[in-house]
C-alpha positions as CSV (number, residue, x, y, z in Angstrom):
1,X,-126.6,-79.9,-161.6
2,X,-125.9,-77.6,-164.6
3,X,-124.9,-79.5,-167.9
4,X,-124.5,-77.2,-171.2
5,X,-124.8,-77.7,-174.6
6,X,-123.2,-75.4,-177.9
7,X,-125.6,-74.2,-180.1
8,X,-125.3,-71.5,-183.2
9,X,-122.6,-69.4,-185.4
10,X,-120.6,-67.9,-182.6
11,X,-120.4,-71.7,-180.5
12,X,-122.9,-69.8,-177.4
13,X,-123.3,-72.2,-174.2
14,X,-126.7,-72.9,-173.9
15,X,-127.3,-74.4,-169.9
16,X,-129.9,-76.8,-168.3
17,X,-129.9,-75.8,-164.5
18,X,-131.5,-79.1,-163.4
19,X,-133.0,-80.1,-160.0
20,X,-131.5,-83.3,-159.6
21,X,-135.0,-84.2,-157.2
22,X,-137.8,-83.1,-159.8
23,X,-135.8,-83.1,-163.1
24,X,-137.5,-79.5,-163.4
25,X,-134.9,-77.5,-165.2
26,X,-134.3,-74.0,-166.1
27,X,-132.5,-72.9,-169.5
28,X,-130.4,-70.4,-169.8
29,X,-129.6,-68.3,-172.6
30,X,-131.3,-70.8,-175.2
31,X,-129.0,-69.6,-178.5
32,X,-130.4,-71.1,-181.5
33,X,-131.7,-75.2,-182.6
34,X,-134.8,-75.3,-181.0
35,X,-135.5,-78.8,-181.9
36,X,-131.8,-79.3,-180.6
37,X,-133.0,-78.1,-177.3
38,X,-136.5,-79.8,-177.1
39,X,-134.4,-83.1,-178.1
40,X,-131.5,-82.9,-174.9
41,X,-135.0,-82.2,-172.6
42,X,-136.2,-85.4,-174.0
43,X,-133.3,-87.4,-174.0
44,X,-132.3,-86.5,-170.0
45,X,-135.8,-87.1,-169.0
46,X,-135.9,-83.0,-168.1
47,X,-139.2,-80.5,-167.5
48,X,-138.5,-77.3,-168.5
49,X,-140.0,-74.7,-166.6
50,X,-138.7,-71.6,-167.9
51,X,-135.5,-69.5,-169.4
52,X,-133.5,-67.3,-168.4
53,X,-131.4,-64.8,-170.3
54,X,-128.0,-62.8,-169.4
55,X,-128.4,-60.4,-172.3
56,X,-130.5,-59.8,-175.5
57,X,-127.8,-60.9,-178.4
58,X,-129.0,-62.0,-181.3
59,X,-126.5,-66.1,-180.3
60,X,-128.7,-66.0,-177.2
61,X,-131.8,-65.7,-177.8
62,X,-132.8,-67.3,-181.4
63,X,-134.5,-70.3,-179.8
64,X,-136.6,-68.4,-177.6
65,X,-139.8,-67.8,-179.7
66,X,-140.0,-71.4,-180.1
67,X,-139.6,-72.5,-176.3
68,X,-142.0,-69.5,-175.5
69,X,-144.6,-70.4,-178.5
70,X,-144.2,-74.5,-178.1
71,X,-143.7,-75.3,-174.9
72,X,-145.5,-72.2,-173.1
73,X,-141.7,-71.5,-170.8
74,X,-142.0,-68.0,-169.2
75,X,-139.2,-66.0,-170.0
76,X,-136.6,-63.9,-167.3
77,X,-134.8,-61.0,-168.2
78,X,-133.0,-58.1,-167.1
79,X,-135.4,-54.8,-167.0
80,X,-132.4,-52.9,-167.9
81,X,-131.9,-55.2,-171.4
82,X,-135.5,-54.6,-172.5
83,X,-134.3,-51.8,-174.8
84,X,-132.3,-54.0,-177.0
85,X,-134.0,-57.2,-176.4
86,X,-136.8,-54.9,-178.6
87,X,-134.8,-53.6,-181.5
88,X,-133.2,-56.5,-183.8
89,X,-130.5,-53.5,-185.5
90,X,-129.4,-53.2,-181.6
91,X,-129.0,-56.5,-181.1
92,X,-127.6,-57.3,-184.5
93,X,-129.9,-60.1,-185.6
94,X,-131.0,-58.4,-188.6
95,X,-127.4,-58.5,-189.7
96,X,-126.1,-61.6,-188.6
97,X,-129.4,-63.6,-189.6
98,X,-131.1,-61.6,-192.1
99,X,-134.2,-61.4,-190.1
100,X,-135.3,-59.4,-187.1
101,X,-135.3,-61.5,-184.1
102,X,-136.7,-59.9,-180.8
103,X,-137.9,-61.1,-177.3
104,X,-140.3,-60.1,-174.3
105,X,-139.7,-61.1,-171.3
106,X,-142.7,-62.1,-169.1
107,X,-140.6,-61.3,-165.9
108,X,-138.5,-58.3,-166.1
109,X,-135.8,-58.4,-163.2
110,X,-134.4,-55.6,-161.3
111,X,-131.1,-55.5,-159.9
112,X,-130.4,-57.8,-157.3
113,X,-134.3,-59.5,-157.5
114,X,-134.5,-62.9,-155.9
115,X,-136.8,-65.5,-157.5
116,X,-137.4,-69.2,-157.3
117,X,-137.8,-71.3,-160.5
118,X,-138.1,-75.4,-161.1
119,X,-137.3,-75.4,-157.4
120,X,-133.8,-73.1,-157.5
121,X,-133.2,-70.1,-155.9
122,X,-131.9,-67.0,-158.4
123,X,-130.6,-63.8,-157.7
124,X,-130.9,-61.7,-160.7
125,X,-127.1,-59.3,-160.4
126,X,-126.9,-56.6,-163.1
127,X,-123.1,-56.4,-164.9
128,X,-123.4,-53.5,-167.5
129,X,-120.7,-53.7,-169.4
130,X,-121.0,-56.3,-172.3
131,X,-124.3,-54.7,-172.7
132,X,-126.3,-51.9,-170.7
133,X,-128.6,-54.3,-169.5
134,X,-126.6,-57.8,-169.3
135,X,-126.5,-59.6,-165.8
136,X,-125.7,-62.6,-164.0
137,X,-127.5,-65.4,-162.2
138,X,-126.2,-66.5,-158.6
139,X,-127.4,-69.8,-157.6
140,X,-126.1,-70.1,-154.4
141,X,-127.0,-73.8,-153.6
142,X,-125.1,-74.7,-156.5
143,X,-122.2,-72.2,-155.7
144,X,-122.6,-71.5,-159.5
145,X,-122.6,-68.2,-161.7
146,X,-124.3,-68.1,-165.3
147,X,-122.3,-65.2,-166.4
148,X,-123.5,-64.9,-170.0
149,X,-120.9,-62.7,-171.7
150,X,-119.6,-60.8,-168.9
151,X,-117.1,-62.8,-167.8
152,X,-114.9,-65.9,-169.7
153,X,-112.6,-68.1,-169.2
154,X,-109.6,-65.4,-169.2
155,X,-111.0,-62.4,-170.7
156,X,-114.7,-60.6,-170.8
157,X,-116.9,-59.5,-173.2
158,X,-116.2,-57.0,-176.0
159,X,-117.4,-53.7,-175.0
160,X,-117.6,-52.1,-178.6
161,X,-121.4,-53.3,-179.8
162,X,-124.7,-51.3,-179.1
163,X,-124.9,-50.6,-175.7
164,X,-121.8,-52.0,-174.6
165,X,-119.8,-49.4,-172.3
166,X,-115.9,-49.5,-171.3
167,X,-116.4,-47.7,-168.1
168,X,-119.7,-49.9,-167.3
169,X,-117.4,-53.3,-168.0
170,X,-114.5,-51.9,-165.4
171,X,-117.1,-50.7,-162.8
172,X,-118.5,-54.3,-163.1
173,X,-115.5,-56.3,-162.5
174,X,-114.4,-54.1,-159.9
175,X,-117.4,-53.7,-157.5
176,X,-119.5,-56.5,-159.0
177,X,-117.3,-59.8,-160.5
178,X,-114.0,-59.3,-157.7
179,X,-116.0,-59.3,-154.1
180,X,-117.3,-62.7,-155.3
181,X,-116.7,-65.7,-153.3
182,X,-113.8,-67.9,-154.7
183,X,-115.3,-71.4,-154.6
184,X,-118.3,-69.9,-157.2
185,X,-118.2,-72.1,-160.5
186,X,-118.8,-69.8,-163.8
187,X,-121.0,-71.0,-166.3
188,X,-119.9,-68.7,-169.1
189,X,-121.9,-67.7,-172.4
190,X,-118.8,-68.9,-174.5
191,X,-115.7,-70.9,-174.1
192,X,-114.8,-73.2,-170.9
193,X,-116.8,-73.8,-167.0
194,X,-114.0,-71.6,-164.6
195,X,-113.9,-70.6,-161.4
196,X,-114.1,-67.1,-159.9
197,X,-110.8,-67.8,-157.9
198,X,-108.9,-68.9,-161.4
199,X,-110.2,-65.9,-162.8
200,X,-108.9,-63.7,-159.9
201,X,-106.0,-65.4,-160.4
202,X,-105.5,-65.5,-164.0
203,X,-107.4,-63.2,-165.4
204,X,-105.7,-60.1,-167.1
205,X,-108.8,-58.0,-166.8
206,X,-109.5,-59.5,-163.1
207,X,-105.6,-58.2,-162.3
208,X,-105.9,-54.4,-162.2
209,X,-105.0,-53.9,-165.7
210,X,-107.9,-53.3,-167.2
């Protein structure tokens, strides 16, 4: 089970990937309202094991510190996102919250790495594009996609912040986000829970005219 929660300035999703036989859970891009996050782990009767995260944006990450610090979670991240995961200009914390907010990961993931967390099974699929180093988590027991900011609800991510690459995002949707079976859910970093065949289906930047 996956339930979700909006946290921060810019609305980010913020997920609880549950094991509905331990209540171990995994979160995902925790944004921002630690507190906020300790209290839905509390309320559902949920063990967090660790986070993961789809890209180092200042609305992802502002909670980690605290979940890392407090509650001892591990964090996962894309090797390829270390660079601006490290530098709070990059990642534009510094200007959006007046303080520098940066994270290490204690697992950096390569491309295509498989890993097993509270019980889940991960595969760790890099998606340049949004970012240099932003990927996407395939859970294939849940037939579910956390795509961060790669991918919405009809559109993508913006392209034009540090790192972020035009040619990287159309490389990514054509040979990464397209060959992807049609029945995967999308668990995106803002906006509505889609489907990979809606967003074949609907979305512009899915259509070829990108």
């Amino acid at each position: 089970m996956i339930k979700g929660i909006v946290l921060g300035p810019v609305q980010t999703n913020v997920y609880f990937i549950i094991n509905d036989d331990t209540k171990e859970c995994v979160i995902a891009d925790p944004a921002d309202s630690p507190q906020v996050i300790e209290g839905v782990l509390e309320r559902e009767s949920l063990i967090p094991k660790g986070m993961i995260l789809t890209h180092g944006h200042y609305d992802h990450i502002a909670a980690v510190e605290w979940l890392k610090k407090e509650m001892k979670l591990p964090l996962y991240a894309s090797e390829a996102e270390k660079r601006l995961l490290g530098d709070a200009e990059l990642n534009h914390s510094l200007m959006s919250y007046g303080r520098g907010i940066t994270a290490e990961a204690d697992v950096w993931l390569k491309d295509g790495e498989e890993f097993d967390l509270a019980g889940i099974h991960f595969r760790c699929m890099y998606t340049p594009g949004h970012t240099e180093g932003s990927c996407c988590y395939l859970i294939d027991s849940m037939k579910a996609m956390i795509s961060g900011d790669t991918l919405f609800e009809g559109s993508i991510g913006r392209t034009d912040l540090p790192t972020g690459s035009v040619p990287a995002m159309k490389q990514t949707l054509r040979e990464r986000i397209r060959p992807l079976d049609d029945d995967i859910t999308v668990y995106p970093g803002h906006g509505g829970v889609t489907t990979i065949a809606d967003e074949k289906k609907w979305n512009p930047f899915l259509g070829g005219e990108f």
